[in-house]
N, C-alpha and C positions, 0 to 999 in steps of 0.2 A: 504494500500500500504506500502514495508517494505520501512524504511529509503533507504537501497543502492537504490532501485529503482529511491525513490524521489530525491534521489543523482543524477542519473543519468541521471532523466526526467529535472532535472535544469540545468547541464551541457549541456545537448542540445538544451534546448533554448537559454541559455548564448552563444553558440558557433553559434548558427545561427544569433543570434542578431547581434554579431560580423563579420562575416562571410557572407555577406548576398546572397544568393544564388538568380539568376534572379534580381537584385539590375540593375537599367537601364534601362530607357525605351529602347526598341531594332525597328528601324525601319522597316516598312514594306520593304519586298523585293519582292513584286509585288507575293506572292507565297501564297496561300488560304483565307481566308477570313478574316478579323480583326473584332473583338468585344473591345470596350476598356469601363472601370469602373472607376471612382471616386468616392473615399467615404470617410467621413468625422465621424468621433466619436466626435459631438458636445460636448459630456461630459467633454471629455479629453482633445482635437484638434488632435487626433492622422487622418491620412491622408493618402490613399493613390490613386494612380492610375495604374491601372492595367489592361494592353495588351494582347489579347489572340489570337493565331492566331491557325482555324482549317482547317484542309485539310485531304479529302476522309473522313469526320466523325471521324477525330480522333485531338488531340490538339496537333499541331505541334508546337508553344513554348510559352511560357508564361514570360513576362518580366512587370517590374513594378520598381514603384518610389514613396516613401512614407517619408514620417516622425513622428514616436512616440515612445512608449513606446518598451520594448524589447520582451514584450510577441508579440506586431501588428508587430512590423518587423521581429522576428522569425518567427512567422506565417506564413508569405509571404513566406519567405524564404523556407522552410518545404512544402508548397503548392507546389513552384515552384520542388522540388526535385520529388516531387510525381506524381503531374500529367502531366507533360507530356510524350507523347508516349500514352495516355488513349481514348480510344473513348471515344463519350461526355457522353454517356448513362454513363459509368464506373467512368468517373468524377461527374457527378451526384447524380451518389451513393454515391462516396465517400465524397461528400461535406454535402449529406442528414445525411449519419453514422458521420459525426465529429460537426453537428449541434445536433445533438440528443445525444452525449456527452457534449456538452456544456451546453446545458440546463437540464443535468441531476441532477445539485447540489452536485455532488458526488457521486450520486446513481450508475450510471453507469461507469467502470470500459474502457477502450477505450484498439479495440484488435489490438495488434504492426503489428501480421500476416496482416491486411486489413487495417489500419493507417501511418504504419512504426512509423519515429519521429513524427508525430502528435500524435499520444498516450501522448508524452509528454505532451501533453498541459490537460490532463484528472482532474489535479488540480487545474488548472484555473477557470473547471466549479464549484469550491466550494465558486468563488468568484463572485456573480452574475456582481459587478462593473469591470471586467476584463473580463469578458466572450465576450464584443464586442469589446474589444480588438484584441483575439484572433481571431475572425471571422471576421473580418473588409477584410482581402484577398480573403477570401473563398465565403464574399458575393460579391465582386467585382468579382468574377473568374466567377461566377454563373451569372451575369446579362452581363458580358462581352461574355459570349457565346448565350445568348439573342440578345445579339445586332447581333453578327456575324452571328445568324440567319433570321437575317431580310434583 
């Protein structure tokens, strides 16, 4: 990866870390189904919880409430930009494609076209002690549409 890139992919997590997009739990307004997620990165105490509401099969909004490090609050943040508006099948995917970046060690290269800013975090997977950093929303997002399916 050339330096600007990595310039670029840290400038984005710094600015979501700061910035935090979907930051709040958002209450239900009585309109599709709620799944909600806590998760906890023992290693760290990085935390968060995370809301997800779907209507007609697709994720009408995702809001959440966390605290740690700036890769797990970026991450959230970056989630929340991306999927919603996505049917669940399409979040799915996208959660399956950014876990199989993460656990690539660096091997795998993450595509911006099907990521967007999550591509940023493709560095992350060089650091296995960071990598559930980075995942901590994506696995809350994933078990939060679990619940809303039951």
């Amino acid at each position: 990866m050339s330096s600007n890139l990595e310039q670029l992919y840290q400038q984005i997590i710094l600015d979501h870390a700061k910035e935090r997009h979907g930051a709040g739990l958002l209450e239900h307004d009585g309109e599709g189904i709620v799944g909600e997620s806590h998760q906890l990165n023992p290693v760290c105490g990085d935390e968060i919880t995370l809301r997800a509401v779907v209507k007609d099969g697709g994720l009408r909004s995702v809001s959440w409430d966390g605290a740690g490090c700036a890769i797990s609050m970026a991450s959230a943040s970056v989630l929340t930009d991306l999927m919603v508006g996505l049917r669940r099948d399409e979040v799915i995917a996208l959660v399956d494609t950014f876990r199989e970046v993460m656990r690539s060690r660096g091997k795998l290269e993450a595509d911006e076209e099907v990521l967007g800013d999550a591509a940023a975090f493709s560095g992350v997977s060089r650091y296995p002690a960071r990598v559930k950093c980075a995942m901590l929303a994506w696995v809350a997002l994933e078990e939060s549409l679990l619940a809303a399916n039951h």
